[in-house]
N, C-alpha and C positions, 0 to 999 in steps of 0.2 A: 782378830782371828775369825776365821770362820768354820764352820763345816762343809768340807768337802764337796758332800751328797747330804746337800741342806735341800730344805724348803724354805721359801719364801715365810710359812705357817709354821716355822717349827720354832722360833720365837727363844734362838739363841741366846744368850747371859741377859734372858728377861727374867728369871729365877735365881739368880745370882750367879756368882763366881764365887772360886776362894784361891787361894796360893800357900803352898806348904809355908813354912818359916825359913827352908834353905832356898825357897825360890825355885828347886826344882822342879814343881808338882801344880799344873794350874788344871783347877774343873771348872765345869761350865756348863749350866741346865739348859736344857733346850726343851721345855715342857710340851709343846707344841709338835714335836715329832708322833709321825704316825709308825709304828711298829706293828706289830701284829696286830692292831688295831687301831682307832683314829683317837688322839691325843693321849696314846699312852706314856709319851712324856722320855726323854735318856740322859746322861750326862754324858758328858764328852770331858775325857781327860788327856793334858798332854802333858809328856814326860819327858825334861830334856838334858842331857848328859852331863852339862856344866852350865857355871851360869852367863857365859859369854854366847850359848848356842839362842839363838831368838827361836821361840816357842815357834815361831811362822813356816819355821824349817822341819819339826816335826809334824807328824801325822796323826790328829788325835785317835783314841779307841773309845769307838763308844761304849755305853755300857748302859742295859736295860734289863727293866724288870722281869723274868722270864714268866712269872704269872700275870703281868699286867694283862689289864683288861681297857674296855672302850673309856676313855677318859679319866684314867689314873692323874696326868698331870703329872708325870714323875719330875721332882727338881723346880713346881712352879712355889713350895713350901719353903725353900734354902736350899744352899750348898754349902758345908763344913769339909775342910782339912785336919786330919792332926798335922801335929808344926811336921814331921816327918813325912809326911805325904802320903802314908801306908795303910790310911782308911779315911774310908770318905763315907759322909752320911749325906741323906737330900730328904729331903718332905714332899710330901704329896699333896696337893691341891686338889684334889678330887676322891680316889681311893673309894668309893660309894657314900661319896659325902661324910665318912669319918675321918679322910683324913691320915697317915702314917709317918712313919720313916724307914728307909729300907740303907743298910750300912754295904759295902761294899770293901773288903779287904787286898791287899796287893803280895 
């Protein structure tokens, strides 16, 4: 899988992945993404209707920290699922060198 309106630098499922339990729910850090600022980091989720539909067919959405700053790293820390796919957590690699986790619900 890719990102759509990747970069080269955005350094897709180099912070991991995960997959719900039902298989419907797959994330994917792309730490490296520039958003409002350079390497504030997003995960990309995609969501697919049943488990015959290949993730390739869907269109991920990204999803970013709306406070990130210059070099958050968001998603270079983990990527976690619940088995239901309804929250997603990621870690920061950067965050002013402390560090976080920021959850994301559906």
């Amino acid at each position: 899988l890719v990102d759509p309106f990747g970069a080269s630098s955005d350094f897709l499922g180099r912070g991991g992945a995960a997959l719900s339990a039902d298989g419907l729910v797959l994330a994917a850090a792309s730490y490296g993404y520039d958003g409002a600022f350079v390497n504030t980091g997003a995960l990309l989720v995609w969501k697919r209707p049943d488990i015959s539909t290949s993730f390739a067919t869907v269109p991920p959405v990204k999803l970013t920290d709306p406070n990130g700053i210059k070099n958050d790293f968001l998603g270079q820390g983990a990527v976690a699922l619940s088995p239901d796919g309804l929250l997603l957590a990621a870690g920061y690699g950067g965050l002013n060198n402390v560090g976080g986790v920021i959850a994301f619900t559906n």
